[in-house]
C-alpha positions as CSV (number, residue, x, y, z in Angstrom):
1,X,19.5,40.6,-29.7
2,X,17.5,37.8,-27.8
3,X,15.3,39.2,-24.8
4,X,16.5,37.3,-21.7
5,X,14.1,36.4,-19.0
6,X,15.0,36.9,-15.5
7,X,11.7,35.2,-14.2
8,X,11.6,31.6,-13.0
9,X,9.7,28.8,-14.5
10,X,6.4,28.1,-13.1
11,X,5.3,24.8,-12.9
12,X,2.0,24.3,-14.1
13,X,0.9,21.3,-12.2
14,X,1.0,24.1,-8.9
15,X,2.3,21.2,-6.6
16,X,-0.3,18.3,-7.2
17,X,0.9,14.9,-7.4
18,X,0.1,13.2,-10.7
19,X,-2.2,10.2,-10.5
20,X,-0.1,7.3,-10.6
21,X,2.2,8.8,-7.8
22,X,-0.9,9.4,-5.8
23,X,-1.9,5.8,-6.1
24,X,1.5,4.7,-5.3
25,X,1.0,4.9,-1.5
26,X,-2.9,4.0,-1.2
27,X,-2.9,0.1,0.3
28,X,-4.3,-2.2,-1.9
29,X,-7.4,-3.1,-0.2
30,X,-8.4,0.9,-0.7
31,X,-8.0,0.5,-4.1
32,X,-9.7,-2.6,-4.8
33,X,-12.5,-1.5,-2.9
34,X,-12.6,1.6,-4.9
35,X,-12.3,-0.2,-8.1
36,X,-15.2,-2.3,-7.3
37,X,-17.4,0.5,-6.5
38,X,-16.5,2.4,-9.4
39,X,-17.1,-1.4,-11.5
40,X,-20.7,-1.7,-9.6
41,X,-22.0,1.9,-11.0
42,X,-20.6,1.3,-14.5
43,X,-22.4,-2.1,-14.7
44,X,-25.9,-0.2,-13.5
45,X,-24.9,2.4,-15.7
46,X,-24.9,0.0,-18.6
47,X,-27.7,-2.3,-17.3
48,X,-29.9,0.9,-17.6
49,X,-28.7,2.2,-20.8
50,X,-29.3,-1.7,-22.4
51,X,-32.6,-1.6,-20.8
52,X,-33.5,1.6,-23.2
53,X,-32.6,-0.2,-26.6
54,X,-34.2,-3.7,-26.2
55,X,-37.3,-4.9,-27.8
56,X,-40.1,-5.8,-26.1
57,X,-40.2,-9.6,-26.8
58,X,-38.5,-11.4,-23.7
59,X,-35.1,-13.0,-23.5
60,X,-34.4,-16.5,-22.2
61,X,-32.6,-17.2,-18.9
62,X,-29.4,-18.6,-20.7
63,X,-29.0,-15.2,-23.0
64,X,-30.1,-12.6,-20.0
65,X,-27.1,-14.4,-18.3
66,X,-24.9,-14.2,-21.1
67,X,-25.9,-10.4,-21.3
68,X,-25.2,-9.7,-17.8
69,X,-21.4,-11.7,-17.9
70,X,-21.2,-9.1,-21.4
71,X,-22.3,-6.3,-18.9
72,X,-19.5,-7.1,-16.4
73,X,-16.8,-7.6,-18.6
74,X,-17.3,-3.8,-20.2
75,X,-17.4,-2.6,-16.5
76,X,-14.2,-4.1,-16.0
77,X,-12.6,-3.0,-18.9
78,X,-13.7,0.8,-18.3
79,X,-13.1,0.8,-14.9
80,X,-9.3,-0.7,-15.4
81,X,-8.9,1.7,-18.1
82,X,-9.3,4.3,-15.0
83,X,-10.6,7.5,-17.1
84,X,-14.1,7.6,-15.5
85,X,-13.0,9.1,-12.1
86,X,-15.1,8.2,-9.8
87,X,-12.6,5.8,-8.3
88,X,-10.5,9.0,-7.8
89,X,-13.1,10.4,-5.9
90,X,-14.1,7.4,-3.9
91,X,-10.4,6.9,-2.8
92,X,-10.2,10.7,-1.8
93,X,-13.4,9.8,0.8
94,X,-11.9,6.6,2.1
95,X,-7.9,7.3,1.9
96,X,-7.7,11.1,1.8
97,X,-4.7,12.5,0.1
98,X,-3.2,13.6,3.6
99,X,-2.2,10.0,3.9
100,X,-0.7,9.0,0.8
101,X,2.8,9.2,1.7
102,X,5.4,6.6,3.0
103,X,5.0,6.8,6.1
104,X,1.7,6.2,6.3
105,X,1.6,3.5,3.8
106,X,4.6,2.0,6.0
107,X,2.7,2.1,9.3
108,X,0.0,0.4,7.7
109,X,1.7,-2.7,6.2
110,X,3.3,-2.9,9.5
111,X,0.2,-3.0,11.4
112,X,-1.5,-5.3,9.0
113,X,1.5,-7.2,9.2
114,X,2.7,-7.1,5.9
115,X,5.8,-5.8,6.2
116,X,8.5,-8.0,8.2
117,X,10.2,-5.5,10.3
118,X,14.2,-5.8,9.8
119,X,16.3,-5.5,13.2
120,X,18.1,-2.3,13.8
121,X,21.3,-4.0,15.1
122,X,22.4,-7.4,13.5
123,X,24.4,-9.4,15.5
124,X,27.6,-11.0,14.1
125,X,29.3,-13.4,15.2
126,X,33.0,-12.7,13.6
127,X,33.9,-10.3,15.5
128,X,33.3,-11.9,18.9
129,X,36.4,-13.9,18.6
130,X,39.1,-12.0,19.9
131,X,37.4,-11.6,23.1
132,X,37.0,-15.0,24.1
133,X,40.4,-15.0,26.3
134,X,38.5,-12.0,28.5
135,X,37.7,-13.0,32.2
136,X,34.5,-12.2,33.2
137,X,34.3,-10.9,36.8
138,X,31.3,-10.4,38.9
139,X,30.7,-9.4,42.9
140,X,28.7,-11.1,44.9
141,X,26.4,-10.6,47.8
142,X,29.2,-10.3,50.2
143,X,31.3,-7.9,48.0
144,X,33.5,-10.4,47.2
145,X,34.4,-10.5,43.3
146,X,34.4,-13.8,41.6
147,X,36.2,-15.1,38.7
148,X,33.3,-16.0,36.0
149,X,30.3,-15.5,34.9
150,X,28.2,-15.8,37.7
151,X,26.5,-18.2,39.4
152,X,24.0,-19.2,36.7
153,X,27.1,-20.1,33.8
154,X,30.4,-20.5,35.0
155,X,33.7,-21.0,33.2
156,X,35.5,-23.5,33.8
């Protein structure tokens, strides 16, 4: 006989957010900012580490440039690889997790303007039709009513 288990299943993430959900609601000047940062140490990283292995005869101006462009392209490719974590941590200073949900990332596109807010009530008009036969009337200053619509548009 198989033992049955009455317990629930635990999940073993404990609540957390994975890291592409995270990074769903971060804006994306956040995230390039971080990016860069994370790019900038990486590069030094790898300046320093070159700067250990090479001889002692000097380069020319043409092949230190060449060297530094190799420099930046390796940054970039670790740093969009994204397993360093140091953008992680640099985002959590700048865009804490507390505000990495849609309301938040909503009320910033809309104060950076980014997102076109949509009218609540659309008018249409269709439905205005049948009431074009309606008489509009209006009283005046001397309690009078009067047939129309007022002084400033009048039917006539």
């Amino acid at each position: 006989m198989k033992n049955i288990s009455n317990s629930l299943s635990v999940n073993p993430s404990n609540g957390k957010v994975s890291k592409a959900e995270s990074k769903k609601f971060i804006p994306k000047p956040y995230l390039e900012a971080a990016q860069s940062m994370e790019k900038q140490f990486v590069k030094l990283m790898i300046d320093e580490m070159k700067k250990t292995s090479q001889s002692d005869k000097p380069a020319s101006t043409g092949m230190d440039y060449y060297m530094d462009l190799e420099s930046d392209e390796r940054a970039k490719a670790m740093v969009q690889r994204d397993q360093i974590g140091l953008q992680d941590l640099i985002l959590d200073k700048i865009y804490p997790e507390k505000y990495r949900n849609i309301h938040a990332f909503n009320a910033y596109q809309e104060q950076t303007g980014q997102q076109v807010r949509k009218p609540s009530v659309e008018m249409n008009n269709s439905n205005t039709s049948e009431y074009e036969g309606i008489e509009l009337y209006k009283a005046n200053s001397n309690n009078k009513v009067q047939n129309g619509l007022g002084s400033e548009a009048r039917h006539d």
